[in-house]
C-alpha beads as a LAMMPS data file, in Angstrom:
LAMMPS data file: protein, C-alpha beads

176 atoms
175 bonds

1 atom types
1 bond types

-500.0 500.0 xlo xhi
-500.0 500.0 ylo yhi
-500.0 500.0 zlo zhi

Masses

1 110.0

Atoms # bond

1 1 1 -223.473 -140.808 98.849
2 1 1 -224.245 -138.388 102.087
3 1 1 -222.164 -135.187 102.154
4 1 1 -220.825 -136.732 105.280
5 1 1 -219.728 -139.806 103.834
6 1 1 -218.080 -137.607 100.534
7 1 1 -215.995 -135.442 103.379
8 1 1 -214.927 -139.241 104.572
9 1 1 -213.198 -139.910 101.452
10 1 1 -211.857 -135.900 100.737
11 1 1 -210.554 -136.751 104.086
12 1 1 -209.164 -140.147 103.480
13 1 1 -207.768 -139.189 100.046
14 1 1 -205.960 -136.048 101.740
15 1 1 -204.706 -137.421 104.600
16 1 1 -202.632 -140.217 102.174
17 1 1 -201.451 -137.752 100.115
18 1 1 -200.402 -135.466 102.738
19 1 1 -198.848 -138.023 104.648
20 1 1 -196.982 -139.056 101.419
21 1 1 -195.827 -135.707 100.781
22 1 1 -194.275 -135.280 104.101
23 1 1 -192.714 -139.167 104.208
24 1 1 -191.041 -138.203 100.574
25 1 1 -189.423 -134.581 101.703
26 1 1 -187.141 -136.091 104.515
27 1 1 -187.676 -139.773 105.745
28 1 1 -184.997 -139.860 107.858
29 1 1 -185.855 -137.503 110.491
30 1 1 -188.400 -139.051 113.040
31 1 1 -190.619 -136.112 113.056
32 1 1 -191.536 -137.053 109.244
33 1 1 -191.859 -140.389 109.985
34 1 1 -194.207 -139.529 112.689
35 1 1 -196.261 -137.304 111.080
36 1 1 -196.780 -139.668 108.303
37 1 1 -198.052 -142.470 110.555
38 1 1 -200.353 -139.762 111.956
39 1 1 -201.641 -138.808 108.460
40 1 1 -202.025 -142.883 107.835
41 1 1 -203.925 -143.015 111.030
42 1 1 -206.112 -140.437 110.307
43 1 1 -206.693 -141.869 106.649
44 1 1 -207.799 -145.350 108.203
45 1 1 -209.978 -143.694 110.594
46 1 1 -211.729 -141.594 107.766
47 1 1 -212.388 -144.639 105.590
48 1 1 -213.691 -146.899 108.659
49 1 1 -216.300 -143.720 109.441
50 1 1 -217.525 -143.654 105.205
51 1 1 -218.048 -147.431 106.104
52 1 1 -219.673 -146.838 108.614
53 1 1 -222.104 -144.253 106.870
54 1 1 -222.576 -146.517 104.051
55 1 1 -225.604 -149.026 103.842
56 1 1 -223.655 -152.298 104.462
57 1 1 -224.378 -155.085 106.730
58 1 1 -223.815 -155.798 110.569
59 1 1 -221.619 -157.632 111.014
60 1 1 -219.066 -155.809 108.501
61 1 1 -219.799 -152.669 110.304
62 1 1 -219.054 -154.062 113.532
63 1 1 -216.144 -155.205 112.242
64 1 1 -215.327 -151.187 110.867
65 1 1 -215.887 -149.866 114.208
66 1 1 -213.593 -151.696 115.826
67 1 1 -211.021 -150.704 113.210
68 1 1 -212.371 -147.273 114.092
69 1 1 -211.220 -147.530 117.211
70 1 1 -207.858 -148.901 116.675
71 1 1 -207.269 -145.720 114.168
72 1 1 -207.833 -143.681 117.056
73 1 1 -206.244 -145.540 119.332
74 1 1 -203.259 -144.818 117.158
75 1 1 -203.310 -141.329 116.504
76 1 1 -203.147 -140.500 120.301
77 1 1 -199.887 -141.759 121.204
78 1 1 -198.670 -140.523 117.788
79 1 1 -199.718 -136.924 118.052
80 1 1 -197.548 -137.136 121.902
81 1 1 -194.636 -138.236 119.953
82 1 1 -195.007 -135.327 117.250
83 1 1 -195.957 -132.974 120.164
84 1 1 -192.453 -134.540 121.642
85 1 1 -190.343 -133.767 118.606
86 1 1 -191.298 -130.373 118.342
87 1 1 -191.239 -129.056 121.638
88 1 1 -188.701 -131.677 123.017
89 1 1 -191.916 -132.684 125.944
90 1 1 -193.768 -134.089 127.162
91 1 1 -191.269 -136.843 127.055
92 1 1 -189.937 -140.177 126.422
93 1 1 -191.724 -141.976 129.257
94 1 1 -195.038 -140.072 128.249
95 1 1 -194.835 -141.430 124.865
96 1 1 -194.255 -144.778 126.199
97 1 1 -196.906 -144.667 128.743
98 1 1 -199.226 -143.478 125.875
99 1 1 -198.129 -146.272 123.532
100 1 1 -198.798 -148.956 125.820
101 1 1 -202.062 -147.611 127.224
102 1 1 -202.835 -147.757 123.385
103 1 1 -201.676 -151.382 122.937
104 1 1 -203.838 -152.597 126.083
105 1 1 -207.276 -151.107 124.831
106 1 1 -206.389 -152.102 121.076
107 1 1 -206.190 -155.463 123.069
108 1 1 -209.600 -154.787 125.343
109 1 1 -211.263 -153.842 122.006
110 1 1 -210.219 -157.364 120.368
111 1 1 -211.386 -159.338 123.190
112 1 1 -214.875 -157.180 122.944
113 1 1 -214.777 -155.200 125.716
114 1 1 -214.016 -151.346 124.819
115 1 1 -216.250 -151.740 121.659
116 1 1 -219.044 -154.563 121.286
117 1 1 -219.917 -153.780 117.569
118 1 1 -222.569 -151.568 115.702
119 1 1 -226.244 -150.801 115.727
120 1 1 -228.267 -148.684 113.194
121 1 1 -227.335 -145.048 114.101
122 1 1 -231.093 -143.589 114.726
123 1 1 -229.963 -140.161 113.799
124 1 1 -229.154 -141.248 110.348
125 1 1 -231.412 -140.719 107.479
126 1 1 -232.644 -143.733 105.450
127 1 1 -231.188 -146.451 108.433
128 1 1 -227.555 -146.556 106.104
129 1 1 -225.200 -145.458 108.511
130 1 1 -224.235 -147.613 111.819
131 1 1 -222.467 -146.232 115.103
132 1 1 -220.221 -147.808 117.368
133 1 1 -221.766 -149.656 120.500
134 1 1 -219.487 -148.989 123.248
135 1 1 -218.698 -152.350 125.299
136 1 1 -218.549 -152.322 129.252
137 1 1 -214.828 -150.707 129.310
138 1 1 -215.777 -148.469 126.812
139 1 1 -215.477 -145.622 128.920
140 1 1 -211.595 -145.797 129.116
141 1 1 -211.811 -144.881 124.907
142 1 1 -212.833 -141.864 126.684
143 1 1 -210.796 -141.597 129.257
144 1 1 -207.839 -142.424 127.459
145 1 1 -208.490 -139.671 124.729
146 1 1 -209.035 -136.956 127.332
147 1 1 -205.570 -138.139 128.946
148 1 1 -203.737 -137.615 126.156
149 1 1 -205.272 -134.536 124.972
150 1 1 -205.006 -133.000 128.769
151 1 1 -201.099 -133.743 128.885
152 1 1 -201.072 -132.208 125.168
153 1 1 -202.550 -129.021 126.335
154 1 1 -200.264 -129.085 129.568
155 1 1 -197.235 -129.476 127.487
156 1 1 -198.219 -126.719 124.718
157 1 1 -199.196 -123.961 127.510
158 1 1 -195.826 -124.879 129.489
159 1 1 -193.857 -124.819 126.196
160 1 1 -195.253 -121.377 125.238
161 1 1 -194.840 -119.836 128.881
162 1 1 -190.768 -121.213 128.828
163 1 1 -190.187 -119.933 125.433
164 1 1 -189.940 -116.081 124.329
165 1 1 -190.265 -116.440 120.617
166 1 1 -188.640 -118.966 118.516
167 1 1 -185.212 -120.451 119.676
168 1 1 -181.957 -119.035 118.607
169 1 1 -181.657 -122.551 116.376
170 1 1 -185.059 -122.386 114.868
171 1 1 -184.238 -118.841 114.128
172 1 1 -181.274 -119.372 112.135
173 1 1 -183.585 -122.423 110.890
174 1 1 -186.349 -120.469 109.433
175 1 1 -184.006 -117.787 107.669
176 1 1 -182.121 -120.282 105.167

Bonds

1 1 1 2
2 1 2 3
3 1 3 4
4 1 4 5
5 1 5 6
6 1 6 7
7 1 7 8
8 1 8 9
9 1 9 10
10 1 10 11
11 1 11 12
12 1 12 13
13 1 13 14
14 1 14 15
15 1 15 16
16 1 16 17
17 1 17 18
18 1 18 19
19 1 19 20
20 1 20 21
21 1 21 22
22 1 22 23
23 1 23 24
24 1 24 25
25 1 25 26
26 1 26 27
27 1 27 28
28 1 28 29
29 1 29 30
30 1 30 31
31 1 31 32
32 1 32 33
33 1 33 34
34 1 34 35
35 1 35 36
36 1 36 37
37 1 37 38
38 1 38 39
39 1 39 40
40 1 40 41
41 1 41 42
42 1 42 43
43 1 43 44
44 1 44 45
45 1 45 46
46 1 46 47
47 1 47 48
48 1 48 49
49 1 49 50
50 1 50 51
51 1 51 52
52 1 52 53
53 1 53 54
54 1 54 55
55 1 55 56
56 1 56 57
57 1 57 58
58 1 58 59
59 1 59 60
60 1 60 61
61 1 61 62
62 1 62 63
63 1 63 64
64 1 64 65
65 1 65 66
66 1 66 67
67 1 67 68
68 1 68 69
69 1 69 70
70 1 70 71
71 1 71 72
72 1 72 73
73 1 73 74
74 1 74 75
75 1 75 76
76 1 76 77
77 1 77 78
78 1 78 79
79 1 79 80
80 1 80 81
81 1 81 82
82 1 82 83
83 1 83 84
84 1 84 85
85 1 85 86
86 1 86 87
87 1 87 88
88 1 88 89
89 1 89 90
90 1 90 91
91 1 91 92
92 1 92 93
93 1 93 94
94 1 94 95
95 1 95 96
96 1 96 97
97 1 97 98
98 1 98 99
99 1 99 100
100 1 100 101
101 1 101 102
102 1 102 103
103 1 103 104
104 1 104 105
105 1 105 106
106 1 106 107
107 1 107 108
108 1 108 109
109 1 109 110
110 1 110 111
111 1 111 112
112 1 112 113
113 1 113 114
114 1 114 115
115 1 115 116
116 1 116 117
117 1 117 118
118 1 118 119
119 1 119 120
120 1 120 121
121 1 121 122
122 1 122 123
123 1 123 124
124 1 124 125
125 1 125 126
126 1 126 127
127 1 127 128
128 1 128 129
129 1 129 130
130 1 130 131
131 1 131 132
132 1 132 133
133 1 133 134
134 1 134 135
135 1 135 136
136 1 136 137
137 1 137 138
138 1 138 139
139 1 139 140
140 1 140 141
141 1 141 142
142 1 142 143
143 1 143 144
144 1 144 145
145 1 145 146
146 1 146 147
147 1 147 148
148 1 148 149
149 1 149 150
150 1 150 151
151 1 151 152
152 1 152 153
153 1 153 154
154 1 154 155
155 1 155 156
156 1 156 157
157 1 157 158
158 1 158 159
159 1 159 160
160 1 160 161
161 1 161 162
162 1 162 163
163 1 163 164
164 1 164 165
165 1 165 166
166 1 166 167
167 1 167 168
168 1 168 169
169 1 169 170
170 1 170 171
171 1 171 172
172 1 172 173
173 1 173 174
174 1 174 175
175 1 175 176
């Protein structure tokens, strides 16, 4: 096993336990239960990229970078709605917008179009590991992610230029 494909699986193995941890100390509040689909996210999109590092066949790595893509495809709108919870923006119709941007390119990837399946990775050693081959709407992966991480960054610098130090109820929070 490549040290890259070893970090998959630390990664995979952490993220479930991490995600576990954080489901178990209070599932009722929605910033657990979001932070644990991230963390389950994160852990499916670690074990599709060992797969795809590993010496296995074509057609089950096409198959792996699809999933791929669907793991990411789920962490963006998730780390909005954790982004949400904490800082109370960038909002419910962000989210939403985010969540169904996700759910039509999951739907573009099934039909072939965002991702088109693997091909030998020529940067790998030994031909084992595959990459994803981007299909003709594959840009809007792109796209997308950049979206959501520009509204991310928008919402963190105008949270930290509204705020002067924690809140008076995450004050009182933090000192119980």
């Amino acid at each position: 096993m490549s040290a890259y494909g070893a970090s998959c699986v630390v990664a995979y193995g952490v993220s479930l336990l991490l995600g576990a941890a954080i489901l178990l100390d209070r599932r009722d509040e929605r910033l657990n239960q979001a932070a644990f689909v991230g963390c389950t996210a994160l852990a499916a999109w670690s074990l599709a990229a060992y797969v795809l590092a590993s010496p296995v066949e074509e057609f089950v790595a096409s198959q792996w970078a699809r999933f791929l893509t669907y793991a990411a495809l789920l962490m963006a709108p998730v780390s909005l709605r954790i982004l949400s919870h904490l800082t109370g923006r960038p909002g419910r119709r962000a989210v939403i917008a985010a969540e169904t941007a996700a759910i039509a390119l999951a739907a573009l990837t099934a039909a072939g179009l965002v991702v088109v399946g693997a091909a030998p990775n020529p940067a790998a050693s030994a031909g084992s590991a595959w990459q994803a081959v981007p299909g003709p709407l594959g840009w809007l992966l792109g796209a997308y992610v950049l979206s959501v991480v520009g509204v991310s960054v928008f919402t963190l610098a105008r949270h930290a230029g509204a705020s002067s130090g924690l809140d008076c109820h995450e004050d009182a929070f933090l000192l119980r």
